[in-house]
N, C-alpha and C positions, 0 to 999 in steps of 0.2 A: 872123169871127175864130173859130180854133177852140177851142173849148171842151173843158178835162179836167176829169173828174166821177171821184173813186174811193171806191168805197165798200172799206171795208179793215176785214177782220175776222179776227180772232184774239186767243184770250184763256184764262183761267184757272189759266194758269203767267207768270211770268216768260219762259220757253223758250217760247213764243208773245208774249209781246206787243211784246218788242224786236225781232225780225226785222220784226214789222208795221211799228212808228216808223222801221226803217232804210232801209225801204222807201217809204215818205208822207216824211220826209227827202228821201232821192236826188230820188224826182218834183216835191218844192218845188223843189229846187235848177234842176231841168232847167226846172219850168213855173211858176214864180212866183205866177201870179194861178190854178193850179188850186185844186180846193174837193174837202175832203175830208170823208167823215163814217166814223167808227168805229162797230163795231155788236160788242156783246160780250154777255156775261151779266149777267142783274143779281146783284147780292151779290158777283162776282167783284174779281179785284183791277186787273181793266181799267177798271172804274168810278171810281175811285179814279184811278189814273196818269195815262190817255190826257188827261182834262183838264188836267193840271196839266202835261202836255206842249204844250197850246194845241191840242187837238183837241177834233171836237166827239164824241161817245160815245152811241149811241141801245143801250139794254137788251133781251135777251129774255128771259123765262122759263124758261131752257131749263139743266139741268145733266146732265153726264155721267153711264153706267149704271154702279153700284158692281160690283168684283168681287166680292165678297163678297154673299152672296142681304140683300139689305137692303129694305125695304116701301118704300124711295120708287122703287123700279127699276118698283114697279108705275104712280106717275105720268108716267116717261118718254116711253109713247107720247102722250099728253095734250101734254104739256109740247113734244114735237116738233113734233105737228098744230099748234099754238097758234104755234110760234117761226115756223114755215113760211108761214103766214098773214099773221101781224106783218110777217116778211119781205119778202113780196110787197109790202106797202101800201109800207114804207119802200123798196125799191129803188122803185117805179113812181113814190112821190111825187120822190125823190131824183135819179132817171134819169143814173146815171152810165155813162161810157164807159168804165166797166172794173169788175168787180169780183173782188178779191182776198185769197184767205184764204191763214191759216200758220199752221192746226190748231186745234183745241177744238171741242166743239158747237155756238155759237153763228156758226164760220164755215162748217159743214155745213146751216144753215139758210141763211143770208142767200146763198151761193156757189149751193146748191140752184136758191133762188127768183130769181138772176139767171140763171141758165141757161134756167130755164121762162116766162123774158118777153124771153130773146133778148139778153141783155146776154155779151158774152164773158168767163170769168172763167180765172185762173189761178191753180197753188194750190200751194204751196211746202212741201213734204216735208222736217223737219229730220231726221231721224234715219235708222240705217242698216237699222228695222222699222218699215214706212209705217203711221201709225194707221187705226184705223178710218173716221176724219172723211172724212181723203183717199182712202181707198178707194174710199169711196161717191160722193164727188163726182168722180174721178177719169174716167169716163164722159162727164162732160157738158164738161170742162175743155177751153181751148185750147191748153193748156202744163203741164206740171207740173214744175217747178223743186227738183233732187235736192241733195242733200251730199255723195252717197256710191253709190260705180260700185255695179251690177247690181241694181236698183231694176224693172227689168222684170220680177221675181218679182208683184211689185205693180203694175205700172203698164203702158200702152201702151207698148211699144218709142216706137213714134214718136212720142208728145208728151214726151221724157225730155227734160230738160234738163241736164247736171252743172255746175251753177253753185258749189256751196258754200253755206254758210247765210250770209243779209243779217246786217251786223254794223253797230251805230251809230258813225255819222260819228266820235262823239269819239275811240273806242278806235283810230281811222287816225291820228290825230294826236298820235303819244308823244313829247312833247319833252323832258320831264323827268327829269332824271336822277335815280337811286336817293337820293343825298345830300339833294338839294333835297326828294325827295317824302317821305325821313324828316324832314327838318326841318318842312315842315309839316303831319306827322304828331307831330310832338314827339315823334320815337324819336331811338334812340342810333346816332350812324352808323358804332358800331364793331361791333354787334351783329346778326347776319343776322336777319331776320324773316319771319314763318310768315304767312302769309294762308290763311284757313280761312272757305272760303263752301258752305252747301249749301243754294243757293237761295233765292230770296227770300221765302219763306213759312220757309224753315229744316228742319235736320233734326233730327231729336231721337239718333239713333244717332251721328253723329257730335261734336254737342252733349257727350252725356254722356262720350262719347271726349276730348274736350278740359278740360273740366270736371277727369276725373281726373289727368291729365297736365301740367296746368300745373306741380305741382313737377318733374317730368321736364325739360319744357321751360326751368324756373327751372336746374334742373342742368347745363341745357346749352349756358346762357348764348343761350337764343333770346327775343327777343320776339315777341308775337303780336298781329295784328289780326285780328279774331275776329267774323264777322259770324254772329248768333245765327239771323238771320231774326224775322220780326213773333211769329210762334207762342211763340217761347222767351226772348225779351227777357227778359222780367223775372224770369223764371224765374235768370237767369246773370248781369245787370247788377254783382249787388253783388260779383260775382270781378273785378273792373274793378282794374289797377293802372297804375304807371306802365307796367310791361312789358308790359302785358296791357291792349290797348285792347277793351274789348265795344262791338259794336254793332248796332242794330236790324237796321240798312237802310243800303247806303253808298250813295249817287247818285255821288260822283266817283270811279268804276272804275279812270277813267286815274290820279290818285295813288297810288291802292289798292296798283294794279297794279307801279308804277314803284317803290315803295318796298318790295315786296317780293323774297326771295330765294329763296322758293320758295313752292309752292301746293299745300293741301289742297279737294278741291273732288269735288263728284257729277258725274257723265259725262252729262249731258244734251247733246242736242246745240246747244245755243243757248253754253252752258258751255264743249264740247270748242272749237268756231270759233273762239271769243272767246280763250282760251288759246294756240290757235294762231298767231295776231297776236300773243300779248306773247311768246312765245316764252324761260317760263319754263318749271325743272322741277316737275313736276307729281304729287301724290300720287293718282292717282281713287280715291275709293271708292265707286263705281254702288250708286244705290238699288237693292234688290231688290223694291221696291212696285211696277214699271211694268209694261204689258202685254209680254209677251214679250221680256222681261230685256231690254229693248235698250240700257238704259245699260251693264251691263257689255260687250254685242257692241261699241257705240261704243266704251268704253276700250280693250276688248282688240284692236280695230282703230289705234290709238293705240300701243300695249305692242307691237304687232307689229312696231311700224316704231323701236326702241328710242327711242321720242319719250317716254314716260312712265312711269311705276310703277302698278300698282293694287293693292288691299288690297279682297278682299270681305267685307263684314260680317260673316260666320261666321269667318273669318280674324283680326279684328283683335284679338282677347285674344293671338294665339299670336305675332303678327307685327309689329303696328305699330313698338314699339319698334325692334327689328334694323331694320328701311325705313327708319325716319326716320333713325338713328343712322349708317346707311350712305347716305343723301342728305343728312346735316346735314354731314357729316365729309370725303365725297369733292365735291373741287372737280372735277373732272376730270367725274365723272359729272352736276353739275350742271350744267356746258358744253352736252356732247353731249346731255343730252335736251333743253335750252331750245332746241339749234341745230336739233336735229331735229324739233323738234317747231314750229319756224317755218317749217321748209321744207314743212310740212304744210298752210299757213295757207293763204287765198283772198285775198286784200284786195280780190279787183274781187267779191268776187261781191253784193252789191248796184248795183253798176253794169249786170253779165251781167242782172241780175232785172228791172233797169227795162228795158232794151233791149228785154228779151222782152213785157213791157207793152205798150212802145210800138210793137211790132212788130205787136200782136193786138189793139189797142183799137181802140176804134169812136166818134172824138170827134165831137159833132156841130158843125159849119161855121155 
């Protein structure tokens, strides 16, 4: 009988650990009695999730180099020697027929050390500026699985794959109507509403952007579901109203999503995909914290195709109000960027991603 073994690493953002689950999802569904094990960081917030997903999660020591000159950048190479070694014992005790990352330090280790004991691995590029992680492993890789054409800047022409980014099962399956999903939101279903996410960790710039605008918003007869992220909870809980729902952390996206009229949101690329399935209009405003601006390249790859709006952080004293005011106000324009911005969407590409697994794996008989 043959045996599937995956070792699945990726972690440290949210925009890494869902595309992993979408992916250990798809290959339950195809192989039923396969065995999975997770390898993340310790203190990260894969430690935390992946189990309460019903996975199992093995830790490394191992955290990303600051941009900023910072004294722990001098433990890094330490902490790599260490993750790499670790690595080694855990795939050789583990012995899976595939191993596979989708970005962060800790899947630059474990993809490393299956590659140096012959394990084939493949490693899935979300964004439209390939990180450092996959660079480096990009060498040893069987496949490299893109979101976004011309990726050969980074990568082997010929291990590219343009699949799109893996997106979880649930967000394929939107049944619910806007009506239903403000009802069990206990919103008002005469009243359009704002959904405002920057990330699962949160972001404090647009945070304080919302914070001040809530009368704006009260004036304009919108309500808001307002997800603060873990960082800024309690910081914003007590602005909580009937109109104005705060929240930590949503786990059900698909409601989120369905009961909203439009979306404020950071242009990560796990974020852009996911958007592009619900096939709402979209406000981006791209972190300027990432390596080589890539959240704003992804939005303004998005804005090209009149699929979205974006507002950059230096921008939004001067601008927000007029965007929202002319996205609260024009139906018309709300149409055409949710339509176009579905016509953007992948919905197989977690199907395309397993395919390529089971194309390159190596089960043992």
């Amino acid at each position: 009988m043959t045996k599937h073994r995956y070792i699945i690493s990726g972690g440290g953002t949210g925009g890494h650990i869902y595309p992993a689950v979408a992916i250990a999802e798809e290959l339950k569904q195809r192989f039923p009695d396969a065995e999975f094990l997770f390898v993340g960081a310790k203190g990260k917030m894969e430690m935390e999730k992946i189990p309460k997903l019903g996975y199992t999660i093995k830790g490394l020591w191992i955290s990303g180099i600051q941009r900023k000159f910072d004294l722990k950048n001098i433990l890094f190479p330490i902490k790599l020697i260490f993750s790499l070694l670790h690595s080694v014992v855990i795939v050789l005790k583990f012995k899976p027929s595939m191993a596979i990352g989708t970005g962060g330090f800790a899947s630059a280790a474990v993809l490393k050390a299956a590659s140096w004991v012959g394990i084939p691995t493949l490693i899935q590029e979300q964004n439209s500026y390939a990180g450092i992680t996959n660079k480096w492993l990009a060498s040893g890789a069987k496949s490299i699985c893109v979101a976004y054409e011309n990726m050969e800047t980074y990568f082997p022409v010929s291990k590219i794959k343009l699949t799109g980014n893996p997106i979880r099962l649930t967000l394929l399956n939107q049944n619910l109507t806007a009506e239903e999903a403000k009802q069990k939101l206990d919103l008002c279903h005469e009243k359009q509403t704002l959904f405002v996410v920057g990330g699962s960790l949160g972001s404090q710039r647009i945070n304080e952007l919302i914070a001040q605008k809530l009368k704006w918003f009260q004036a304009h007869n919108i309500q808001v579901i307002w997800q603060t992220g873990q960082l800024y909870y309690d910081r914003y809980k007590n602005l909580a109203t009937q109109d104005i729902k705060v929240m930590k952390y949503i786990e059900d996206m698909n409601l989120t999503y369905a009961a909203s009229d439009f979306i404020i949101s950071r242009a990560g690329a796990g974020s852009v995909s996911e958007l592009a399935l619900v096939g709402k209009p979209v406000l981006f405003i791209p972190s300027p914290n990432v390596a080589e601006n890539h959240q704003v390249k992804n939005a303004e790859s998005i804005v090209s195709k009149q699929a979205a709006l974006v507002l950059e952080e230096h921008e939004i004293d001067e601008k927000f109000e007029k965007l929202m005011d002319k996205l609260i106000s024009d139906i018309a324009l709300q149409k055409e960027l949710g339509e176009n911005f579905k016509m953007l969407g992948k919905p197989h590409a977690t199907k395309e991603i397993v395919d390529e697994i089971i194309k390159i794996e190596k089960p043992e008989s």
